[in-house]
PAPAVEX-191670 format. One line per field, with one value per residue (C-alpha): residue in three letters; x, y, z. Coordinates in steps of 0.25 Angstrom, whole numbers. Last residue first. Example, Ala and Ser with C-alpha at 12.3 -4.5 7.8 and 13.67 -1.06 7.14 Angstrom:
2
res = c(Ser | Ala);
xx = c(55 | 49);
yy = c(-4 | -18);
zz = c(29 | 31);
% end
This chain:
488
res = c(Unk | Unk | Unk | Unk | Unk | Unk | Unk | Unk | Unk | Unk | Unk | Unk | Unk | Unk | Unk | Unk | Unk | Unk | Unk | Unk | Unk | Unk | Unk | Unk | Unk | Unk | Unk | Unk | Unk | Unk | Unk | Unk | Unk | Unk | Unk | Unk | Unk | Unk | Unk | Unk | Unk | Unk | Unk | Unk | Unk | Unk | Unk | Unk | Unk | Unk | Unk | Unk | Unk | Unk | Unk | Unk | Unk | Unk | Unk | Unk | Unk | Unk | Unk | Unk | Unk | Unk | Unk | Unk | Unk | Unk | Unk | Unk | Unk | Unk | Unk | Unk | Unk | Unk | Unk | Unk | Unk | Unk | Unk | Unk | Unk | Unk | Unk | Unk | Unk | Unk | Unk | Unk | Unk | Unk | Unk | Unk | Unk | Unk | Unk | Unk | Unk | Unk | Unk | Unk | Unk | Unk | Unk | Unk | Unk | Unk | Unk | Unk | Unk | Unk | Unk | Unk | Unk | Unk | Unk | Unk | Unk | Unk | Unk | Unk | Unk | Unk | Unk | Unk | Unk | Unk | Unk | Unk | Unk | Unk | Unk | Unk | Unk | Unk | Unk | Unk | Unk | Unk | Unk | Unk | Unk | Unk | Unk | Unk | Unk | Unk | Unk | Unk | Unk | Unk | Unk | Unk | Unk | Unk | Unk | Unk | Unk | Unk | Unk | Unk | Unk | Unk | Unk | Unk | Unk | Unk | Unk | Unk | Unk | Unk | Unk | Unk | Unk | Unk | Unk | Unk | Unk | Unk | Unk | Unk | Unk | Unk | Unk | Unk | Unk | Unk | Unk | Unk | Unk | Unk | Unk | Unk | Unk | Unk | Unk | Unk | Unk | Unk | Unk | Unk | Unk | Unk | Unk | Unk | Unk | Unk | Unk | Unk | Unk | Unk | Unk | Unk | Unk | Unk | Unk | Unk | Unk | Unk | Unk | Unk | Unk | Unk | Unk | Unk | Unk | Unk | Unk | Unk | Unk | Unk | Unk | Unk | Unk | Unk | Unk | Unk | Unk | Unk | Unk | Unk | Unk | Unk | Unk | Unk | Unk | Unk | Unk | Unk | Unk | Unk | Unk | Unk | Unk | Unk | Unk | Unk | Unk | Unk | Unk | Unk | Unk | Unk | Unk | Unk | Unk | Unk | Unk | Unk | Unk | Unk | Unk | Unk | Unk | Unk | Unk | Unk | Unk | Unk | Unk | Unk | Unk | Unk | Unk | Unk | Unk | Unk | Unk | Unk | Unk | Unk | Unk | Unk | Unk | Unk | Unk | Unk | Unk | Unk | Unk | Unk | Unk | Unk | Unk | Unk | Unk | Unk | Unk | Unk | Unk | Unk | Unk | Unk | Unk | Unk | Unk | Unk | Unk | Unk | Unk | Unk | Unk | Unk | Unk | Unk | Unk | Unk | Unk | Unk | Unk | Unk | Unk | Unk | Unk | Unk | Unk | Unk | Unk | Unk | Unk | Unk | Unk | Unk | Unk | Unk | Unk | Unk | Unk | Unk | Unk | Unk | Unk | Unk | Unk | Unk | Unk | Unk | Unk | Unk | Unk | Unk | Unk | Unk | Unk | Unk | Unk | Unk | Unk | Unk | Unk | Unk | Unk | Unk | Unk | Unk | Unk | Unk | Unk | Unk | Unk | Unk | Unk | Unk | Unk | Unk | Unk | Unk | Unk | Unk | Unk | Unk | Unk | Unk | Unk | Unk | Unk | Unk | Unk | Unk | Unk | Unk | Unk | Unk | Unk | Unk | Unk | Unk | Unk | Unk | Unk | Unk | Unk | Unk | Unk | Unk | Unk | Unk | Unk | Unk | Unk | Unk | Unk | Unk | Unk | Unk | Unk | Unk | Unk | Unk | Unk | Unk | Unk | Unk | Unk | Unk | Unk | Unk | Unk | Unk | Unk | Unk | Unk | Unk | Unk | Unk | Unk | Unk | Unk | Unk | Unk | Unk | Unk | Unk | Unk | Unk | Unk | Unk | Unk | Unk | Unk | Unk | Unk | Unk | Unk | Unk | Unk | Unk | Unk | Unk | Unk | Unk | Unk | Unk | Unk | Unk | Unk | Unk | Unk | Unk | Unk | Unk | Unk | Unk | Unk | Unk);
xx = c(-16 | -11 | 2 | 12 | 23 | 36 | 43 | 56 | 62 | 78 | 83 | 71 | 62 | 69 | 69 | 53 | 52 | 38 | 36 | 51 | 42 | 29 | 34 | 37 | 24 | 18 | 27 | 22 | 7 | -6 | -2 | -11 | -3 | -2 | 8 | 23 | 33 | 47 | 56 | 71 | 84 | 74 | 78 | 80 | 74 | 62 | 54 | 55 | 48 | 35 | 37 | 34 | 23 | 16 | 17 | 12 | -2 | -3 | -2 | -10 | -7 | -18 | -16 | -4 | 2 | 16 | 27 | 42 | 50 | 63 | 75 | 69 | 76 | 71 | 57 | 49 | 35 | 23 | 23 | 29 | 18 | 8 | 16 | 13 | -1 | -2 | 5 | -6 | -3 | 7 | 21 | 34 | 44 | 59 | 69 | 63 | 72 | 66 | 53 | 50 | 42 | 26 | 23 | 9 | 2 | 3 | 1 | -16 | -23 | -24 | -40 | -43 | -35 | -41 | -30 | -19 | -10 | 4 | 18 | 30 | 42 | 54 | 66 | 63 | 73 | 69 | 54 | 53 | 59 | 48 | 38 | 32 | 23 | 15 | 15 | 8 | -2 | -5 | -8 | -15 | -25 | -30 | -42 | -47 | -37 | -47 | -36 | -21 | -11 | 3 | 13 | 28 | 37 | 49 | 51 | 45 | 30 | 29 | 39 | 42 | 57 | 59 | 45 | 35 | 22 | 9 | -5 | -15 | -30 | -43 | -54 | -64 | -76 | -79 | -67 | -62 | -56 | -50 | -53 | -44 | -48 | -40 | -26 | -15 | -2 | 11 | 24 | 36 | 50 | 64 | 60 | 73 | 80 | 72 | 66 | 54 | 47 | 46 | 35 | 26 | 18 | 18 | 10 | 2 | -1 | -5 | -15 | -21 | -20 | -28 | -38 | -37 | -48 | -38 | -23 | -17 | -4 | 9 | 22 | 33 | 46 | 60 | 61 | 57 | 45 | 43 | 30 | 19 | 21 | 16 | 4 | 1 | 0 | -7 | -17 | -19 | -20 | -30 | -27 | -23 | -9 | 3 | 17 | 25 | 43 | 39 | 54 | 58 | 43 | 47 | 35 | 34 | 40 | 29 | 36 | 23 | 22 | 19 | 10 | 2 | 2 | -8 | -15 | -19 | -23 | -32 | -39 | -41 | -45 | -61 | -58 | -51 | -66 | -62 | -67 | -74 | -75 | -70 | -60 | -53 | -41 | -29 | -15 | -4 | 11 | 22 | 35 | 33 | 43 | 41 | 27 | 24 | 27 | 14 | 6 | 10 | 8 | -7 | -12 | -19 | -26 | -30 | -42 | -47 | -48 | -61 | -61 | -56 | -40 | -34 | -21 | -9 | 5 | 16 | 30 | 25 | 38 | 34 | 19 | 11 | -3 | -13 | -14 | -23 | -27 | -39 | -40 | -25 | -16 | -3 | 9 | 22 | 15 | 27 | 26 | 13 | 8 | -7 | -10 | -18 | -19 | -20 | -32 | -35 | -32 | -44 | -44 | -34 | -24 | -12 | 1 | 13 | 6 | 15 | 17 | 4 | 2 | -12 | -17 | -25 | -28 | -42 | -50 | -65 | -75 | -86 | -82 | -79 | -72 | -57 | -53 | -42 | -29 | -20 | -7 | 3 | -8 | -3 | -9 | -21 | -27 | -29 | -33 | -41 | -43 | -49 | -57 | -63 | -69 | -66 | -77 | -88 | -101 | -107 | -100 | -88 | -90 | -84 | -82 | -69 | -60 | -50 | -38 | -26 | -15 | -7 | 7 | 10 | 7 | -1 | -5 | -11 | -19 | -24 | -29 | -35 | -43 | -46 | -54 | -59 | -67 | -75 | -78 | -68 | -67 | -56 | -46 | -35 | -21 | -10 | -12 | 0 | 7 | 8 | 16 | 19 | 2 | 5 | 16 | 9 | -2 | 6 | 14 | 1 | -7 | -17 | -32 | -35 | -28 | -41 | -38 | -30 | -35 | -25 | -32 | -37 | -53 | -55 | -52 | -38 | -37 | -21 | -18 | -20 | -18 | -4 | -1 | 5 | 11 | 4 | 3 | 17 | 20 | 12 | 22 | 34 | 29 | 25 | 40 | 46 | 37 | 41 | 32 | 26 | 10 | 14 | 14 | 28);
yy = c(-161 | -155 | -154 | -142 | -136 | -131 | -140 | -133 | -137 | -135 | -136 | -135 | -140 | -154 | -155 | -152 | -167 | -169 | -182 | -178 | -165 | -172 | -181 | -172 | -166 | -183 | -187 | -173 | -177 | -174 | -168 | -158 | -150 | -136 | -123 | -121 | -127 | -119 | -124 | -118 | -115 | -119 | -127 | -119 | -124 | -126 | -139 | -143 | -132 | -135 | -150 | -144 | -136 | -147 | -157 | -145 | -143 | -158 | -158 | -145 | -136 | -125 | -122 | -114 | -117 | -110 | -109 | -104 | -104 | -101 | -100 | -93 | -86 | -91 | -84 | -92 | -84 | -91 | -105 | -102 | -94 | -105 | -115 | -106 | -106 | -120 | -123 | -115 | -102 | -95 | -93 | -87 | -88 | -84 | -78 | -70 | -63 | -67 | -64 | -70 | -59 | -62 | -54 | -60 | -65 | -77 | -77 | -77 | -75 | -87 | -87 | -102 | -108 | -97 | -83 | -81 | -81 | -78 | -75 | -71 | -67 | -66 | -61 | -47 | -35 | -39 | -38 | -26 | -37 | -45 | -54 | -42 | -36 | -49 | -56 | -42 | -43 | -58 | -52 | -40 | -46 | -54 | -58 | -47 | -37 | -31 | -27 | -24 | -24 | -18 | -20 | -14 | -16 | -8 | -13 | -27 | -28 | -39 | -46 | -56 | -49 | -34 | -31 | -29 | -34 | -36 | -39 | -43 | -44 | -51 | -48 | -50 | -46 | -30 | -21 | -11 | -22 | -30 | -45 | -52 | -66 | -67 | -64 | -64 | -60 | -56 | -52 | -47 | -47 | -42 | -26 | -20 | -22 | -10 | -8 | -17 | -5 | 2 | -10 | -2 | 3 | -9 | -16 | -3 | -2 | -16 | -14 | -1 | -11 | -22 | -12 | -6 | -5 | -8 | -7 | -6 | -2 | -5 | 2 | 0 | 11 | 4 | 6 | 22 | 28 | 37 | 42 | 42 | 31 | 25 | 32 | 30 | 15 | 15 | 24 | 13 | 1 | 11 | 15 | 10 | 16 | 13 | 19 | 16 | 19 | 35 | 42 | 42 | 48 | 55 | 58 | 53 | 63 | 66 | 61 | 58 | 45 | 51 | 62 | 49 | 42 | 55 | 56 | 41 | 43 | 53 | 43 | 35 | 43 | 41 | 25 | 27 | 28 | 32 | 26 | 38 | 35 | 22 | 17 | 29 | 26 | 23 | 30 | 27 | 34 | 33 | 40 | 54 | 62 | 70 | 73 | 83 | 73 | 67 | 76 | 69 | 56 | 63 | 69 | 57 | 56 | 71 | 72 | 59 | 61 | 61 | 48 | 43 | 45 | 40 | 48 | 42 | 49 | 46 | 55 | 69 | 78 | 88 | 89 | 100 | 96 | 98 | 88 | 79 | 66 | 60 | 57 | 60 | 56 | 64 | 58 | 67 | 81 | 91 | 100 | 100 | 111 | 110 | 115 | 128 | 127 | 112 | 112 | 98 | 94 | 87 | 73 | 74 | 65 | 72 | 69 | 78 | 90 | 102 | 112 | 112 | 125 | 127 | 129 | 117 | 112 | 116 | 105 | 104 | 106 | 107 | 95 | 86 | 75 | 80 | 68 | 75 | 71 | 79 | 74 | 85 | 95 | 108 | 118 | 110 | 111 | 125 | 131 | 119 | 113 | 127 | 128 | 115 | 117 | 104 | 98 | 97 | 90 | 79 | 68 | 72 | 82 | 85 | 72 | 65 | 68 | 80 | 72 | 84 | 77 | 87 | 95 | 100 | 114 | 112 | 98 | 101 | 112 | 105 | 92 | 99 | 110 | 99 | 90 | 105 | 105 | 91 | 77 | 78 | 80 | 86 | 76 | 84 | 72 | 82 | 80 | 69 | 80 | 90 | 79 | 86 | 85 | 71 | 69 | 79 | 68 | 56 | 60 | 65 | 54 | 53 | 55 | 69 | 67 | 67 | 73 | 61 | 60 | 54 | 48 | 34 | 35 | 52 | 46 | 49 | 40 | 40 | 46 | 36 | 24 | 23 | 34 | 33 | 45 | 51 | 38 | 35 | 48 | 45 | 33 | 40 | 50 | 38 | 34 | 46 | 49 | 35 | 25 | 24 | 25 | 15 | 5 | -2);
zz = c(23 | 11 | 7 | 7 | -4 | 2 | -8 | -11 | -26 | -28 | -42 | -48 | -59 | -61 | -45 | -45 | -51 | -50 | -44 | -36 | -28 | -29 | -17 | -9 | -9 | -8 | 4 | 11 | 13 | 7 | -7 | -12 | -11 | -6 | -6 | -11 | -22 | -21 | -34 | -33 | -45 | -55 | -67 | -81 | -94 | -87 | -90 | -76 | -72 | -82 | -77 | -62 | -67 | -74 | -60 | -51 | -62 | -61 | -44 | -42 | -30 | -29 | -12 | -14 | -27 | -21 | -32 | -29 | -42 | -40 | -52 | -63 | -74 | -85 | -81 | -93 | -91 | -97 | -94 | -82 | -77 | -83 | -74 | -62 | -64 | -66 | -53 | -46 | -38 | -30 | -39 | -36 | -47 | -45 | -53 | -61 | -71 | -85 | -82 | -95 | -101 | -107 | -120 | -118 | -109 | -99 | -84 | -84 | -70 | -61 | -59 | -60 | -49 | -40 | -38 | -28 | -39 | -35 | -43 | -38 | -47 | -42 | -48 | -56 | -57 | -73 | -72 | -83 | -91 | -94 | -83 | -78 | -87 | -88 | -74 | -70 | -82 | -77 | -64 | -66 | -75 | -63 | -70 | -63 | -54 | -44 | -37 | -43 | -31 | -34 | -27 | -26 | -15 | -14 | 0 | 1 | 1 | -8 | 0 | -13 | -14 | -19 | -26 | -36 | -33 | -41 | -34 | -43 | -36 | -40 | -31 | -19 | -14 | -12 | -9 | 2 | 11 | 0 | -5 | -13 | -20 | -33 | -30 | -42 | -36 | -44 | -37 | -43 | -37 | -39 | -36 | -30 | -45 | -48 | -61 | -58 | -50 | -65 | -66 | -57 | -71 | -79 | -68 | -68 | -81 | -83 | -73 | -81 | -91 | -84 | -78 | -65 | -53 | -43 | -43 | -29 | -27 | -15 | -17 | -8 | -12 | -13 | -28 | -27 | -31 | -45 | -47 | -58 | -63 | -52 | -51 | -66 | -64 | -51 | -59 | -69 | -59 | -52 | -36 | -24 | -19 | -11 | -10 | 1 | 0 | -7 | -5 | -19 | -23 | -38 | -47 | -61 | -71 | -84 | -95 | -105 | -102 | -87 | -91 | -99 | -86 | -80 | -91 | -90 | -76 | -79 | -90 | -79 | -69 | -68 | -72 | -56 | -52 | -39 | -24 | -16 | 0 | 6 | 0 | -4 | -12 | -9 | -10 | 0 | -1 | 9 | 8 | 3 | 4 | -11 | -9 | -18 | -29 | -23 | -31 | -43 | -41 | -35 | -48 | -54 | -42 | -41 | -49 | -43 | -30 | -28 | -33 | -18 | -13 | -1 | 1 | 10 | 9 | 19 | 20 | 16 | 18 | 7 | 13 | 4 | 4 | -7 | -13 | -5 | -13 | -5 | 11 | 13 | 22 | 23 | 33 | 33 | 33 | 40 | 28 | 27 | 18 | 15 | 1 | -4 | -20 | -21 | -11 | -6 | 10 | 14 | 16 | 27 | 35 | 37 | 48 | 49 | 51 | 59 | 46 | 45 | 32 | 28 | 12 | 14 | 26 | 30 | 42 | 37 | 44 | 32 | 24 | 35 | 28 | 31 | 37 | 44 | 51 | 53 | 61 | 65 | 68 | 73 | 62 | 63 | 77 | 78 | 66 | 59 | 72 | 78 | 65 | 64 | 78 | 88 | 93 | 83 | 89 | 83 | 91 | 85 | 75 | 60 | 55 | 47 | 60 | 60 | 69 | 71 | 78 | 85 | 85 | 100 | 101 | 115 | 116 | 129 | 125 | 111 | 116 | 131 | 121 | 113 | 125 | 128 | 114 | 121 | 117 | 106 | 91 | 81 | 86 | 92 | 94 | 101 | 113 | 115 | 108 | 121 | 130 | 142 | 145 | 145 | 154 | 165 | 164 | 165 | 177 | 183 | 183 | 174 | 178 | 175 | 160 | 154 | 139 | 137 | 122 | 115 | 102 | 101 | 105 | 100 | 87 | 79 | 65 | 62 | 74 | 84 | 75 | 70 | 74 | 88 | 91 | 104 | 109 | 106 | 113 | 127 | 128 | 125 | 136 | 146 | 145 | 146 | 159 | 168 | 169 | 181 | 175 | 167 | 178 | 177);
% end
């Protein structure tokens, strides 16, 4: 069937997941992806009368065009439908301004239902505080900021926000986003609290600016500390049942007073990145997010030590910790907790993560994974003092050397072991395999299942199954699975 024959409910569908698609349309308009069927002279008629029956379809007003009358066409023929208000980061198109400032500001606004403004054009800016859109469901804005004169939004489900905005009043907020730059600084601290305002909330992001003014978190360091002594002090966390993503880049130490800061439920997925932190603030932190052990839906802690990670907004390469706290080995199971330390040197994160939760505070604890994407000679430390047993792991995961793994054992009796699953990946070592082995013969208890995984330096089959009687794995376990392979 041409499409021209399809019937009218068919094409109005159609024409409405146009209208509706979000996902790049609306979140960055441009006068090359919005709809601009301001020639309708050579549609058919069936089409055309369709269209002009559909007011929202014109309801997309970017405040720039090749002509005024291509706005008067937009706004007559959306009539009073709700629009979708882009306000771009300069104040002409082409050099000329199309659109007055004040007739968007009176005329446009009051009906937006997506508002998106980049707010950079300091002497045309659009005014929002102290107004009253009952109709906006969608904000992107950097400049909403006047405590005494908020915004009230009471439809507002989706706010993102070019630094902390504080002045909006949005009870039904669902999805928060803020980016946030050292300009911010005076309101960071401030911000767990703020979002008390927001009791709907579903969805929270919080990055920094990558782009424009990066802070000094040493600047808010003392600030910070104020801020967790309120808390020692008694000070009531705030209370975000409904929250199910929250993720956030910021210092170890602010991490650590964020958290404490509000109270999320077991199921929610929460992703942070530590940067710039030192080994106590890190410490802090680990100790922080331990609270997520109290539920017997986190069974499993994961511990990776990579020494070679590159990111987008970085120079060269760097040392990251990434800890996880979760239900199964699906990192980004529901309820997920992960923390990613960057810049971790030494990888002191590591060895303090292995530390703090090895004793009782791991109880809900049964597996235990365990991987050092790290050189041969960079494999951070696994003993310290005042080591626990985790006592109620039940099964081991290792990625790394034989060595490594036999320095782990050396140092952390877990008596209740029953799988150990060790993968050497492309690091195997015949005399450091052989020393393992007899370490795990010597275990007062034999393990219910041995997994061996990764390379050999075997050149055939004969000789893998071969090592399997030479080093007697059946006196270590009950039941051992070779899923090791052989170089060709």
């Amino acid at each position: 069937m041409h499409i021209e024959d399809l019937n009218l409910d068919i094409l109005a569908v159609i024409f409405e997941f146009c209208a509706d698609n979000t996902e790049t349309r609306l979140a960055y308009p441009s006068p090359h992806n919005h709809l601009g069927w301001t020639r309708l002279a050579g549609v058919n008629r069936r089409w055309r009368g369709l269209l002009l029956a559909m007011p929202r379809l014109w309801g997309l007003v970017v405040s720039y065009a090749p002509s005024k009358t291509m706005f008067d066409i937009y706004l007559s023929r959306s009539r009073n439908a709700p629009i979708v208000l882009y306000y771009p980061p300069w104040v002409n198109y082409n050099g000329t301004t199309i659109f007055p400032i004040k007739s968007i500001d009176h005329d446009l606004v009051p009906r937006a239902q997506t508002l998106i403004d980049h707010g950079y054009a300091e002497h045309n800016r659009l005014i929002f505080t102290g107004r009253t859109l009952p109709l906006l469901q969608f904000f992107r804005t950097a400049n909403c900021q006047d405590p005494d004169h908020p915004l009230v939004a009471p439809s507002l489900l989706h706010l993102h926000s070019s630094g902390i905005q504080l002045s909006i009043q949005a009870p039904n907020l669902r999805i928060l986003y803020i980016e946030y730059s050292r300009d911010d600084r005076e309101r960071l601290v401030g911000l767990p609290a703020a979002l008390a305002a927001y009791p709907c909330l579903e969805e929270v992001t919080i990055e920094p600016d990558a782009y424009y003014k990066r802070l000094d978190w040493r600047d808010l360091h003392l600030d910070i500390r104020a801020g967790i002594a309120n808390l020692d002090r008694g000070q009531l966390p705030v209370q975000m049942p409904r929250l199910q993503t929250f993720t956030i880049s910021a210092s170890a130490l602010y991490l650590a007073f964020f958290w404490r800061s509000v109270v999320l439920s077991h199921t929610a997925t929460v992703q942070f990145t530590a940067s710039g932190g030192y080994v106590a603030d890190n410490v802090e932190l680990l100790s922080a997010i331990q609270t997520r052990l109290s539920s017997p839906l986190c069974d499993t802690l994961s511990i990776a030590a990579h020494s070679r990670v590159k990111f987008e907004d970085r120079r060269g390469e760097w040392q990251v910790t990434k800890v996880v706290l979760s239900r199964g080995t699906e990192s980004d199971s529901i309820g997920s907790c992960t923390v990613a330390f960057v810049d971790d040197t030494g990888h002191s994160a590591f060895t303090s993560a292995v530390l703090l939760h090895s004793g009782p505070v791991g109880e809900y604890l049964r597996t235990l994974v365990l991987d050092f994407d790290t050189r041969r000679n960079s494999v951070p430390p696994l003993a310290s003092y005042f080591e626990g047993a985790y006592a109620s792991i039940e099964t081991l995961k290792l990625r790394g050397t034989a060595s490594t793994l036999g320095d782990f054992l050396d140092v952390y009796e877990l008596p209740h072991l029953q799988t150990l699953v060790f993968d050497c990946r492309d690091q195997y070592d015949a005399r450091e395999m052989e020393c393992l082995l007899r370490q795990l013969r010597s275990r007062q208890s034999k393990l219910r299942r041995l997994v061996l995984r990764g390379e050999t330096t075997f050149t055939d089959e004969a000789q893998l199954k071969g090592e399997i009687g030479t080093l007697r794995l059946n006196k270590a376990a009950e039941v051992v699975e070779d899923e090791r392979t052989w170089v060709v």
